[in-house]
C-alpha positions in Angstrom: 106.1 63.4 -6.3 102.9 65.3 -7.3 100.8 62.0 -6.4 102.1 62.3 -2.8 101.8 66.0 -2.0 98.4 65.9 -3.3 97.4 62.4 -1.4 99.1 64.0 2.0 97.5 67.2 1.2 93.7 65.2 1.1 94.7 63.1 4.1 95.3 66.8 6.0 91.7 68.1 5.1 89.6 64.7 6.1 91.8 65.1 9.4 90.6 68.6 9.5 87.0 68.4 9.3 87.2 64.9 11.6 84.7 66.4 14.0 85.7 65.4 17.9 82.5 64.3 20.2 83.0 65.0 24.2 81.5 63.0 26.9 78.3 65.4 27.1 77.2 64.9 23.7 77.9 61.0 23.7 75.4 61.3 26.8 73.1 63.3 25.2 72.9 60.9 22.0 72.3 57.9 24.1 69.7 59.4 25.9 68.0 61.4 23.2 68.0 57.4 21.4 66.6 56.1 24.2 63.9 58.3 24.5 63.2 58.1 21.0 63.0 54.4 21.2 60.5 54.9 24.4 57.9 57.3 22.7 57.3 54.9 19.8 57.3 56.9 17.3 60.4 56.1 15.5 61.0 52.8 17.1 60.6 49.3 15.3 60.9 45.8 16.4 64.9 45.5 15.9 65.7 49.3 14.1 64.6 52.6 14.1 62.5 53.9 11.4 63.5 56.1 8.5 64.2 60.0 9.5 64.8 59.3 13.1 68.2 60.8 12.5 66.2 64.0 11.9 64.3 63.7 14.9 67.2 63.2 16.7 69.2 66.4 15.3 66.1 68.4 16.5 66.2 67.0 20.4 69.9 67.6 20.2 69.5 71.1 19.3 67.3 71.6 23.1 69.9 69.9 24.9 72.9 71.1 22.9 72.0 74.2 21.3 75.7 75.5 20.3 77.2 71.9 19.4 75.6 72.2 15.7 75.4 68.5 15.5 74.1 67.4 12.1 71.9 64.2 10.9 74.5 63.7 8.2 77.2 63.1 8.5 77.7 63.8 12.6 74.9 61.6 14.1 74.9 59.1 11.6 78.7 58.3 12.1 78.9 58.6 15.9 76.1 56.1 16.2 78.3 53.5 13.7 81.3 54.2 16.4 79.4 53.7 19.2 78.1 50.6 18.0 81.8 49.1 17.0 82.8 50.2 20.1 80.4 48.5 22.0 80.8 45.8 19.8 84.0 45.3 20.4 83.8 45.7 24.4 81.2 43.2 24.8 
């Protein structure tokens, strides 16, 4: 009985900290990437470079200053859904 009240208890807390996205930010990730892939700076032939999740944080902070997005984990994993998403749709 421990096992589950401790496993449902776990569960809870991931739920918890499960950090929502609205519309805006989704908006303001794809464009911040886009831009970030237009300047050249971080951009590759098929991937971005390493610390353009950085980069991005900092251009998120101008656009949203009160969202406190955050390279890891909040960036990294919205950009995973979005491409699964898309994935999917297409």
């Amino acid at each position: 009985i421990s096992d589950f009240s401790q496993s449902n208890v776990s569960s809870q807390n991931s739920q918890e900290t499960k950090r929502k996205w609205v519309p805006e930010e989704d908006v303001a990730l794809v464009s911040c990437m886009v831009e970030l892939c237009n300047i050249g700076t971080y951009n590759t032939d098929t991937r971005f470079k390493t610390d353009y999740l950085n980069e991005l944080e900092r251009m998120l902070e101008k656009f949203l200053p009160h969202a406190m997005l955050k390279a890891k984990p909040n960036l990294e994993l919205r950009i995973r859904t979005l491409k699964k998403s898309h994935k999917v749709a297409g």
